[in-house]
C-alpha positions as CSV (number, residue, x, y, z in Angstrom):
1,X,-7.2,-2.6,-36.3
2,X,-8.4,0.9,-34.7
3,X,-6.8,1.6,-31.8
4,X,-9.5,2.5,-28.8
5,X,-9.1,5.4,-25.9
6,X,-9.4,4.3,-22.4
7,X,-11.2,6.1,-20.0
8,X,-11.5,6.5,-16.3
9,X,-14.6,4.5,-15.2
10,X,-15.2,7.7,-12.3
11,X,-14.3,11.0,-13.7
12,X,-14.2,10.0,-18.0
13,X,-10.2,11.4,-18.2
14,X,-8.8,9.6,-20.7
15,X,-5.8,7.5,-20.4
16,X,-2.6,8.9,-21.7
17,X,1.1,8.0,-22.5
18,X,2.3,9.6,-18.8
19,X,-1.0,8.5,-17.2
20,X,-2.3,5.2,-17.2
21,X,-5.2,3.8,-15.8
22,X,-5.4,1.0,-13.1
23,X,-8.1,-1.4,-13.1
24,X,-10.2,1.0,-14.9
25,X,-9.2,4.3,-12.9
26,X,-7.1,7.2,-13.5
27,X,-4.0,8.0,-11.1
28,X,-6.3,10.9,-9.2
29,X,-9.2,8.5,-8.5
30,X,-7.4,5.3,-7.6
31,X,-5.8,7.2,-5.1
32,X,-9.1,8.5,-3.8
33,X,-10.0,5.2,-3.6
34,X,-7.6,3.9,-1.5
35,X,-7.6,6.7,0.7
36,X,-11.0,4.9,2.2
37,X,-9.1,2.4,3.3
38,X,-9.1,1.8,7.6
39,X,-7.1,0.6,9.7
40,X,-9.3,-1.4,12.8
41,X,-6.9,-1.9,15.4
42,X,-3.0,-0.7,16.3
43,X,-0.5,-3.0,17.2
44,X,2.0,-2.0,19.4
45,X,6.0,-3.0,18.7
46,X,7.8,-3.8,21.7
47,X,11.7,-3.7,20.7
48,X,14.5,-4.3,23.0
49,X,17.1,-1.1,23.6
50,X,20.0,-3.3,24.1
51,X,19.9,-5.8,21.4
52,X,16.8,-4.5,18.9
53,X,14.9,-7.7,19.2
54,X,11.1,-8.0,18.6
55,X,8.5,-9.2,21.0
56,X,6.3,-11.6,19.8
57,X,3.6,-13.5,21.3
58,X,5.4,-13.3,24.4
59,X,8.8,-14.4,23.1
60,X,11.7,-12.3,21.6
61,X,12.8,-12.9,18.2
62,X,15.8,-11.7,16.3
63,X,14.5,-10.2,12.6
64,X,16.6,-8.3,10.2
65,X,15.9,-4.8,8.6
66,X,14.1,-6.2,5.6
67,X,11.9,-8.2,7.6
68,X,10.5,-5.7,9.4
69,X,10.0,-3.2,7.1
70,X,7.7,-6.4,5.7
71,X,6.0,-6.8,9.1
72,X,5.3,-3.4,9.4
């Protein structure tokens, strides 16, 4: 069975053993890619001085490190 090169569907570099593509894109042009992305609208984080609690929907709510870093 021959083995067959795999090549960026944008720029034709071919995939190698330190650079693999991504759904059918090289490193370079994936990241291109995603660069397009926009953000619509900011959210703003209101967080309590005192006790680091999280506003939400008008309430406060206690969340720990690793779910923020998830909200965010």
């Amino acid at each position: 069975m021959a083995y067959r090169k795999r090549f960026c569907v944008v720029c034709g570099s071919e995939e190698t053993q330190t650079q693999k593509l991504s759904r059918g894109l090289c490193p370079k042009c994936l990241a291109s890619e995603k660069s397009e992305i926009e953000v619509r609208a900011e959210h703003p984080i209101r967080v309590c001085k005192i006790c680091g609690n999280l506003e939400e929907r008008g309430r406060w709510v206690t969340r720990s490190a690793k779910e923020l870093k998830e909200s965010i």
